[in-house]
C-alpha positions in Angstrom: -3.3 16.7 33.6 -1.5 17.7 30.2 0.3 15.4 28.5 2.0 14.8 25.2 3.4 11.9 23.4 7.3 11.8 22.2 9.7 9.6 20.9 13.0 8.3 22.4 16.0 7.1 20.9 16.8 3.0 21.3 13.1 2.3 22.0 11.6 -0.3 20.4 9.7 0.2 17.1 5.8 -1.1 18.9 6.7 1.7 22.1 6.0 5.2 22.7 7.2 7.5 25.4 4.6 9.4 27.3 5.4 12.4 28.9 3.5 13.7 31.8 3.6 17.1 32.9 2.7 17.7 36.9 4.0 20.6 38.3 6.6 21.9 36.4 8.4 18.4 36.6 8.1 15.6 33.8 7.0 12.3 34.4 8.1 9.5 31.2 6.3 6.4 31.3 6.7 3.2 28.7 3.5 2.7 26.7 3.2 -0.2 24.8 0.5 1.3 22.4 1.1 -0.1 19.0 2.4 2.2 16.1 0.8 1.9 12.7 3.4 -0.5 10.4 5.5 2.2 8.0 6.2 -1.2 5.3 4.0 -0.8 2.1 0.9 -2.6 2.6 -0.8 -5.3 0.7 -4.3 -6.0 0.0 -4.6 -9.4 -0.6 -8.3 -10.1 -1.0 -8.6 -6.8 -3.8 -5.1 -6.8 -5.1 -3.2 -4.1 -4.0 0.3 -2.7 -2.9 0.6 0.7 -1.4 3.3 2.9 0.2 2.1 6.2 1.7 6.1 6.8 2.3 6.0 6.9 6.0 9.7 6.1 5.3 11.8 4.7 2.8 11.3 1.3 3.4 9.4 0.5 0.2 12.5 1.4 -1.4 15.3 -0.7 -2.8 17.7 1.7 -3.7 18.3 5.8 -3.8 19.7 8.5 -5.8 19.1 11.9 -5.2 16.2 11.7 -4.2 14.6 9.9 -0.7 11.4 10.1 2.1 10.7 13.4 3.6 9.5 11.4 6.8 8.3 15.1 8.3 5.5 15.0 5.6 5.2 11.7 4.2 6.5 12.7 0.8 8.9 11.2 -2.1 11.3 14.1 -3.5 15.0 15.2 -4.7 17.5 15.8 -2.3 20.0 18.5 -2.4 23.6 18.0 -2.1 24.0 17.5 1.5 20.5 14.8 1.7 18.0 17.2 3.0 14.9 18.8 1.3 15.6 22.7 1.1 16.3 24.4 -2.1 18.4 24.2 -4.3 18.0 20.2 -5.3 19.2 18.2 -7.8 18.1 18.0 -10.9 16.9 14.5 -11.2 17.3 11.5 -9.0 15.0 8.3 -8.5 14.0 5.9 -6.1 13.8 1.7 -7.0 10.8 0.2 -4.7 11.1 -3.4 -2.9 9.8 -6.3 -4.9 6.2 -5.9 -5.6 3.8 -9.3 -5.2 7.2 -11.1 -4.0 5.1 -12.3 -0.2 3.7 -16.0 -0.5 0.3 -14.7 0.1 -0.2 -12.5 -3.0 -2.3 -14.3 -6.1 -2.4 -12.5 -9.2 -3.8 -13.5 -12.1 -3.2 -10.1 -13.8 -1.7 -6.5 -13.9 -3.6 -3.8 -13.1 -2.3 -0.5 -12.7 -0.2 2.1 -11.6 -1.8 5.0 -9.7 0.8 8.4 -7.9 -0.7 10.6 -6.3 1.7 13.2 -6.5 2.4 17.3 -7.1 4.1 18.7 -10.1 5.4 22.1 -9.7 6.1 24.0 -13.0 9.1 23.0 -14.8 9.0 18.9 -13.3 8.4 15.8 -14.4 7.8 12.1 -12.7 8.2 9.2 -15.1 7.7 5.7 -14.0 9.1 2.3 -15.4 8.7 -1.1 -14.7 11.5 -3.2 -13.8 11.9 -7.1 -13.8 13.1 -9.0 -10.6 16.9 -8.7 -12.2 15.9 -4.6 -12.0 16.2 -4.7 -15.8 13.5 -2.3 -17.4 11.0 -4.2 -19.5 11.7 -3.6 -23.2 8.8 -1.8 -25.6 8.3 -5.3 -26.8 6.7 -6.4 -23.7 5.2 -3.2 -22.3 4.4 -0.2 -24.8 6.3 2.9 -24.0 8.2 1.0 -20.8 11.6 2.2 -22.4 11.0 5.7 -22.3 8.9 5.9 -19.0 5.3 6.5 -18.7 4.5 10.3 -16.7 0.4 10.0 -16.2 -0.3 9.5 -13.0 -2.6 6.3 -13.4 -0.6 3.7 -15.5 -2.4 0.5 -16.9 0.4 -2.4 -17.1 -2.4 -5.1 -17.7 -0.6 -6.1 -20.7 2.9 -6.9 -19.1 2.9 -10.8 -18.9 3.1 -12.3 -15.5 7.0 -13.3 -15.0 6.8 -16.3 -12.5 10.5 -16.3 -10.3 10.9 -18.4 -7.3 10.8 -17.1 -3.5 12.7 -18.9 -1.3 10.3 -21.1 0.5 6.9 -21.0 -1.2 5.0 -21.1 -4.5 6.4 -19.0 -7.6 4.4 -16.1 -7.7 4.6 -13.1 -10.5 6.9 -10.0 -9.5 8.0 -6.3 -10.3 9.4 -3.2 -9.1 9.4 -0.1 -10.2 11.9 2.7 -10.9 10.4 6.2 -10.2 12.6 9.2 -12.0 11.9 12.7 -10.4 13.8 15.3 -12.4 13.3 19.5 -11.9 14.6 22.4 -14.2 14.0 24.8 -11.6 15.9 23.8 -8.5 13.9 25.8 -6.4 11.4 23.0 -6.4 10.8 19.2 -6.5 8.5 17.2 -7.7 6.7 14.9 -5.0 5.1 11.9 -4.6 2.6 11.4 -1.7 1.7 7.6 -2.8 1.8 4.8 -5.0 -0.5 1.8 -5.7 -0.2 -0.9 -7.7 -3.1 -3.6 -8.3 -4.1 -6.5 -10.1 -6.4 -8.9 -10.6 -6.5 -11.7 -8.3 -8.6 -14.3 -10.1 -9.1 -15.3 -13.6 -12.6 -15.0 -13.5 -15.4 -18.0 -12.8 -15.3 -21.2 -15.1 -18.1 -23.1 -13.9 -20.2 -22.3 -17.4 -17.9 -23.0 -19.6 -19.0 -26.4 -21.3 -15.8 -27.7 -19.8 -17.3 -27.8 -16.9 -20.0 -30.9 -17.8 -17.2 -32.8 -19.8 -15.6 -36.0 -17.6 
């Protein structure tokens, strides 16, 4: 019996529609199979944060530049929101706050890793930002203030800011501000995914000579 799977306006997010085909006439039945969480996703026993862009949800704020959810990619926009040529020249996306759940222990920065496609004539750079969305100064983060464009970015020097979240221990947070920008408007640059990690312990003690002193 064929069948296919669709979607269906005012659903809830955890149910599917399935349509059944017998006969020329179509047959919808509720599934309850769970669909695979769209929120960034943390690793908290290797220290990780990743957003695949299912959809915008990682993101904070927009300009110009948002989640194809048809392919799973970050781009520009043209002038009417959509993702056919011409687009903007630049726009950027802000994520969420990054280690901001109770659960995440860091003990130090890691990186920044995009995987991501570059068309002639575009760029991506990448900042860090501070809870207040301020961009860290040179001072503490070499080259922050202009924006860094490799595509694995090591931010293990940034000092661990410690704010409070409502409701649980301080722990150290960030975000980051991600600047696509094209000369030819005929393409965007893209972004198919970003992790950031860290280090989640400060490493074993128990030989130091601390360790036998009362």
């Amino acid at each position: 019996m064929p069948h296919k799977t669709c979607k269906k306006k005012g659903l809830p997010a955890q149910t599917i529609l399935i349509c059944a085909i017998v006969g020329g006439l179509t047959a919808s039945l509720l599934s309850t199979v769970p669909l695979v969480d769209a929120a960034p996703v943390y690793d908290y026993d290797n220290g990780s944060w990743t957003d695949l862009y299912s959809d915008n949800t990682g993101t904070s704020a927009r300009s110009q530049a948002n989640v194809d959810t048809s392919d799973g990619k970050l781009k520009l926009t043209n002038s009417g929101g959509g993702f056919i040529a011409p687009f903007y020249t630049t726009g950027y996306v802000r994520t969420t706050s990054i280690g901001a759940e109770a659960g995440v222990k860091i003990a130090r920065w890691g990186t920044v890793t995009l995987t991501r496609e570059l068309p002639p004539d575009t760029s991506i750079t990448v900042q860090v930002l501070d809870e207040g969305n301020q961009i860290y100064p040179n001072s503490l983060l070499a080259g922050n203030e202009t924006g860094f464009t490799d595509s694995v970015i090591d931010i293990s020097d940034l000092a661990l800011e410690r704010t409070a979240v409502p409701g649980s221990a301080k722990v150290p947070r960030i975000r980051l501000l991600i600047t696509l920008a094209t000369i030819n408007t005929d393409v965007t640059p893209e972004v198919d995914s970003v992790v950031v990690s860290w280090t989640t312990e400060q490493g074993d003690l128990s030989e130091t000579t601390l360790a036998d002193t009362a």
